[in-house]
C-alpha positions as CSV (number, residue, x, y, z in Angstrom):
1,X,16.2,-15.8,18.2
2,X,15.3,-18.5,15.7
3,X,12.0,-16.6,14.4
4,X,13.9,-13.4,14.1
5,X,16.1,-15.6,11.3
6,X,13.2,-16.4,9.1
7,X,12.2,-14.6,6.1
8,X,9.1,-12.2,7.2
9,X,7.6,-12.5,3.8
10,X,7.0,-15.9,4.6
11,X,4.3,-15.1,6.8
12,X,2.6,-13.4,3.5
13,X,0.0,-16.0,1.4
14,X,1.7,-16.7,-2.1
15,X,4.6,-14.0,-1.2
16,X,6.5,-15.5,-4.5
17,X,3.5,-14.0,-6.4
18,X,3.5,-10.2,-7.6
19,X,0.2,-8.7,-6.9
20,X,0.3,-6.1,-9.9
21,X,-2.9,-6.4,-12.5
22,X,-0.5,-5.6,-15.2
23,X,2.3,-8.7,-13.6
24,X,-0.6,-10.8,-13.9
25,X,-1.9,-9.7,-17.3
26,X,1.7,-10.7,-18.4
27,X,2.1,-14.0,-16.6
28,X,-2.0,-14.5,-18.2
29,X,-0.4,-13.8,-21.7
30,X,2.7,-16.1,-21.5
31,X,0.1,-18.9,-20.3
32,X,-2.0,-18.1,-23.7
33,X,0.5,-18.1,-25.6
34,X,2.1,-21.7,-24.1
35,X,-1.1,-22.9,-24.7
36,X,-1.5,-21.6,-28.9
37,X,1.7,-23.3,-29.1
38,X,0.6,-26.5,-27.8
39,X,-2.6,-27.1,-29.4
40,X,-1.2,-25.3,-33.0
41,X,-0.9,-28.9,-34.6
42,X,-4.9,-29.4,-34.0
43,X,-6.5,-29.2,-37.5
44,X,-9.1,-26.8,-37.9
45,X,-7.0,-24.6,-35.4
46,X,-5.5,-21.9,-37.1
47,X,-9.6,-20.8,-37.8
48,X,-10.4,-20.8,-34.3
49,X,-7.5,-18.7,-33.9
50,X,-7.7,-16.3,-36.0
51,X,-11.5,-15.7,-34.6
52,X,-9.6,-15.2,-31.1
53,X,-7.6,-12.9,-32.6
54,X,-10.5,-10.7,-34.2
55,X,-12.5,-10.9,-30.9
56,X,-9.3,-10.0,-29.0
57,X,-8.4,-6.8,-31.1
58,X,-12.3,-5.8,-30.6
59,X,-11.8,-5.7,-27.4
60,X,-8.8,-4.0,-27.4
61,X,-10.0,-1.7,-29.3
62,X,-13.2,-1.1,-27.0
63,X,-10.8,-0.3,-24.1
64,X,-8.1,1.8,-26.0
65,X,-11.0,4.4,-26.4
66,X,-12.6,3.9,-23.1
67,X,-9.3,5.0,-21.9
68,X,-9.1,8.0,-24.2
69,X,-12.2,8.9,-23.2
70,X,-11.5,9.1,-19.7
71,X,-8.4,10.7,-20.1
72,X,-9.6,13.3,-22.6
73,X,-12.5,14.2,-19.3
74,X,-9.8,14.3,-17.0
75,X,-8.0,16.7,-19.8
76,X,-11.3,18.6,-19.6
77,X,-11.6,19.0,-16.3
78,X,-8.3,20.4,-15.4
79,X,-8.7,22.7,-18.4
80,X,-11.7,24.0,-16.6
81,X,-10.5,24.2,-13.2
82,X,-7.5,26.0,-14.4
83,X,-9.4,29.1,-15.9
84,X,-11.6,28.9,-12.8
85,X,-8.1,30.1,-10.9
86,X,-7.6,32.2,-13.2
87,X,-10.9,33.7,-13.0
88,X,-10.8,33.9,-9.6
89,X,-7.1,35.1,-9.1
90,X,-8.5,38.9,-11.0
């Protein structure tokens, strides 16, 4: 009777923790961002910084069209499997 009272999430590793990439991506961000606030006062920062930023943005950037890519396949290929039906429906 006394198990049956306990929280079965506890019997889950870390079961406080959200296992979504883009729940960690945000809990990563808000940890980066903590930290450019702490070390802000260090001279010479704001360069090393703004190089961050560039590199960041580049990246970014690489996997903004890496997605449209994919998606403009996957646009593609339903495009062509649609007039294959209707192909094959006359």
């Amino acid at each position: 009777m006394n198990v049956s009272s306990e929280n079965p999430g506890k019997l889950i590793t870390d079961y406080n923790k959200a296992d979504h990439p883009l729940i960690d991506a945000l809990d990563k961000s808000v940890q980066l961002a903590t930290a450019v606030d702490k070390v802000s006062g260090i001279p010479g920062f704001s360069k090393v910084s703004k190089m961050i930023d560039k590199k960041s943005k580049q990246i970014i950037d690489k996997k903004a069209l890496k997605a449209e890519q994919g998606l403009s396949s996957l646009e593609k290929d339903n495009e062509n499997l649609e007039s294959k039906e209707v192909v094959e429906a006359t």
